[in-house]
N, C-alpha and C positions, 0 to 999 in steps of 0.2 A: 469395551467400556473405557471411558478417557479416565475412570479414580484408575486406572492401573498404571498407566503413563509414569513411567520409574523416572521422571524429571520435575524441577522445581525452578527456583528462583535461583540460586548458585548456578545451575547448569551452565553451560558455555556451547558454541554450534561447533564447534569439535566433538562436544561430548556428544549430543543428541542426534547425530547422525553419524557417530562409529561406526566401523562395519560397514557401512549402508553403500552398496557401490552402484554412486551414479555414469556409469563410463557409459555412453554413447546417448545421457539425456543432456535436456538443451533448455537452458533455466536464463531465466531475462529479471535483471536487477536492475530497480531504478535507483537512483542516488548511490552509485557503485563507489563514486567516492566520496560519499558520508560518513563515519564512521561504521552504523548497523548494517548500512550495505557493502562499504568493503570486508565486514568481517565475514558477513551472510556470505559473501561471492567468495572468498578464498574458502572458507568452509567446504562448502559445494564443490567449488573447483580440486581441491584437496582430496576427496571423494571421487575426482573421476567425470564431471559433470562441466559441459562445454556451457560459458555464461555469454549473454550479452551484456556489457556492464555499461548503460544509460545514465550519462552526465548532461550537465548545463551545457557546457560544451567540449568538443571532440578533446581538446588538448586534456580536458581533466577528466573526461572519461579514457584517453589514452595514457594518462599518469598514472590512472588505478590499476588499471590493465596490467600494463607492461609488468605492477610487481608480481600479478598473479604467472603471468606468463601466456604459452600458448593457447590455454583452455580457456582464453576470454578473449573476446571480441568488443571493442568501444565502439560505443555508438554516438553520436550526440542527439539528445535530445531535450529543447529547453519547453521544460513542463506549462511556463505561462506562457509560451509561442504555440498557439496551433498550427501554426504554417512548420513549423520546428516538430510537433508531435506527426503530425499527418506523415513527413519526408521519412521519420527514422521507423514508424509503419511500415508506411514504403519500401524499404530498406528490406527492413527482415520477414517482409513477407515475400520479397525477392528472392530471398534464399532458400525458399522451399524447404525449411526445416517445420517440423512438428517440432512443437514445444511444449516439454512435461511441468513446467512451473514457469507463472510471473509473479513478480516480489515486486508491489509497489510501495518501495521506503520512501524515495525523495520527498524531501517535504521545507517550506518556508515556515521560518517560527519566527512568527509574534515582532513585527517591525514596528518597532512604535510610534512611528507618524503612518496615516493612514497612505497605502499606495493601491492605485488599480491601474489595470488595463484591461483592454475592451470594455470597459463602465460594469469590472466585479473586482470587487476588494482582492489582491495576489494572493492572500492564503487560500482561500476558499476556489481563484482559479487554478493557482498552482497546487496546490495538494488534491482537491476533488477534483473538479472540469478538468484538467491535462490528466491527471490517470483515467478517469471516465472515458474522454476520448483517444487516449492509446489502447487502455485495454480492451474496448469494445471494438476495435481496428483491429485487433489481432486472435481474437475469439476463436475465429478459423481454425486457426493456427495448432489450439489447446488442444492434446489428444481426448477423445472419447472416451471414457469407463476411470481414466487414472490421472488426467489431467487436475493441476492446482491452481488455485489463484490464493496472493496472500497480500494482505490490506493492512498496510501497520498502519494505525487508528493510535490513540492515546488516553489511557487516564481523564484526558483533558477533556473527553469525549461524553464526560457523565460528569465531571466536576466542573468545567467551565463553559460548557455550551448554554447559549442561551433557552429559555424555561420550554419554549417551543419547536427547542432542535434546530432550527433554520430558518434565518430570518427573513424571507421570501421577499419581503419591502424593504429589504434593507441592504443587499449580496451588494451595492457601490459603496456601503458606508455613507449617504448621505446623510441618515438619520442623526447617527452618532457611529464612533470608532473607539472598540476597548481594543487593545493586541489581543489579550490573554481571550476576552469571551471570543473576538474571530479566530482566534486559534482553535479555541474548544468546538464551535459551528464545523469549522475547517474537517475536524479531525472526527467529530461526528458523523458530517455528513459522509464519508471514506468508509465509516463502516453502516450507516444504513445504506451507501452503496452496496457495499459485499452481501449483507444481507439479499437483498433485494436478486441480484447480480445468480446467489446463490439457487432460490428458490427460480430462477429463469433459466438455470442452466442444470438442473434435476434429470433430465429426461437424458442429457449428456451424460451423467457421472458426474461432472467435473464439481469440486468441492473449493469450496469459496469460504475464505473464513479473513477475519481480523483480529488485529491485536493491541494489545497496548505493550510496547516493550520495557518499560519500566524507566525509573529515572539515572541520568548519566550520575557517577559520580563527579562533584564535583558545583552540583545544583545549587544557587542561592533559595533557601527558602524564606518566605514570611517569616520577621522576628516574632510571630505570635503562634507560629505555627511549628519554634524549634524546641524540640526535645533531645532529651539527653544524648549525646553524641552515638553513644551505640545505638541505639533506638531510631536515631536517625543511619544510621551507617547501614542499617540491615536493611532498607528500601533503596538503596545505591548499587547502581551496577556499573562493572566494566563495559567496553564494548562489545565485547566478546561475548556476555551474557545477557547483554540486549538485543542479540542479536539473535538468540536461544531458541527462541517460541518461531521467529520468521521460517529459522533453517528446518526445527521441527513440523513443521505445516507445510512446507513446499517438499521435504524431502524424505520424511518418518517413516517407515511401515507400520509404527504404533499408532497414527493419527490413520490409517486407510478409512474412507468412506465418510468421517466425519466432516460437516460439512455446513456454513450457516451459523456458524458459533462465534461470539467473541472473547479471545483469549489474555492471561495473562500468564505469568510465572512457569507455563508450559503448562495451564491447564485450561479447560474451560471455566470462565469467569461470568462475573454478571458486570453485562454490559449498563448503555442509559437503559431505562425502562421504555423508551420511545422506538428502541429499536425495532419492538413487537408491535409497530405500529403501521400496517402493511399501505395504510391510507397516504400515510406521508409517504412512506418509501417510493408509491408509484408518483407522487407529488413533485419530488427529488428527482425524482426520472426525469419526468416530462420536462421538466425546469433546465434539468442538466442538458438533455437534447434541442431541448430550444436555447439557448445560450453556445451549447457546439454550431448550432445549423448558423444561427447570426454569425458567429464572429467568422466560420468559415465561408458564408456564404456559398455554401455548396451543399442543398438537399441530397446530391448524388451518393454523397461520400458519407452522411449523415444515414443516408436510408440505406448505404448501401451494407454497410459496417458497423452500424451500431444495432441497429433495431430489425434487422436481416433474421427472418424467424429459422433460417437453417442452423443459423448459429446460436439465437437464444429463446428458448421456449418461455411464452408466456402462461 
């Protein structure tokens, strides 16, 4: 039962995987040098747990690295480059390792002039499409019965997404561009991936869940939306404890089996209410696999790695 879950919002990923010894698993972090993912990945590493630590590029995914030490591996991989997802794929499926956890942290936030490539607005490629097509490249990979996937999602995901979840006519920003609503789309759509992701991968084990990890301290908020400094202070976190709920979901034996959930403060939380919307989810699929297959132009690698029924049961 997750009310037992002896963790909260304080918690820290030191604290929520004490004890827990990952020595000979093989955990892959994206934005290893972001803050939630380098804290996520020395956490894990700390515990015994061999990382891949996935940057923009090699030099700052080898900066992260190097401070954890041996038990991480850089990789580069740049999230809005599929030609850059597909290669660090490539890569670590080279190595022939099973892999007990992916952590997909990296994310772009909120650039306030509108930017694309390949004709879809960067948050929405970079935070969904680039982890959509790394982590269905590497499905293989996840072990059967105990295998993780963890989706950091946001807040943003029920408070700023736009009223329909995803704005299917609009993923270039032709229409109009707000940061904050494609932020919120962005980070929505990452967890009706996981969703989705989740119920497709049932017959596996493997448990798929998201998060929102709460806000950095340090956050400008709305002048109309600030209260009294302690009141504000107690919705602030370090990195260390936003990183909390990721490291508890990839590496817990108090989360075993739970699966399909979106989290926060190190519990199960209530997500959008759209997440329950299985219609869209497969909607988001399709969209998302057509958007992979164009900009790679390669059906092969599309049919072969994402939508490959050995890996994900519909």
């Amino acid at each position: 039962m997750t009310s037992s879950i002896p963790f909260g919002a304080r918690a820290t990923a030191n604290q929520v995987i004490a004890g827990v010894d990952l020595t000979r698993k093989w955990i892959l972090v994206t934005g290893c040098n972001e803050e939630i993912g380098f804290e996520t990945m020395n956490a894990l590493a700390a515990n015994g747990a061999h990382i891949f630590g996935l940057a923009s590029s090699l030099a700052s995914a080898k900066a992260a690295c190097d401070q954890i030490g041996p038990r991480a591996t850089p990789v580069e991989c740049n999230l809005a480059d599929l030609d850059s997802v597909v290669a660090a794929a490539r890569m670590i499926r080279g190595l022939r390792v099973s892999l007990d956890a992916i952590i997909a942290n990296a994310e772009v936030a909120s650039p306030p002039t509108l930017r694309t490539r390949y004709g879809v607005e960067l948050q929405f490629l970079s935070n969904h499409i680039g982890h959509f097509s790394l982590v269905n490249q590497l499905l293989e990979l996840v072990r059967n019965g105990t295998g993780r996937i963890v989706i950091v999602s946001s807040s943003a995901s029920i408070m700023r997404a736009p009223p329909g979840g995803i704005m299917f006519d609009n993923l270039d920003g032709h229409r109009f561009y707000d940061p904050m609503t494609f932020y919120g789309q962005s980070k929505f759509a990452v967890a009706l991936y996981a969703k989705e992701l989740s119920r497709r991968l049932r017959r596996r084990a493997i448990a798929v869940n998201s998060l929102h990890p709460g806000a950095p301290k340090g956050t400008v908020l709305r002048m109309d939306l600030l209260r009294p400094l302690r009141a504000v202070q107690q919705f602030m976190k370090s990195a260390a404890q936003r990183a909390a709920t990721g490291a508890l979901l990839a590496a817990s034996p108090w989360v075993t089996g739970i699966t399909g959930e979106y989290w926060s403060d190190c519990q199960v939380a209530k997500g959008n209410p759209l997440l329950n919307d299985s219609e869209l989810a497969q909607r988001l699929w399709q969209a998302s696999v057509q958007i992979v297959e164009r900009i790679t132009n390669a059906t092969r690698i599309v049919s072969g790695c994402v939508i490959r029924r050995e890996a994900i049961e519909h």
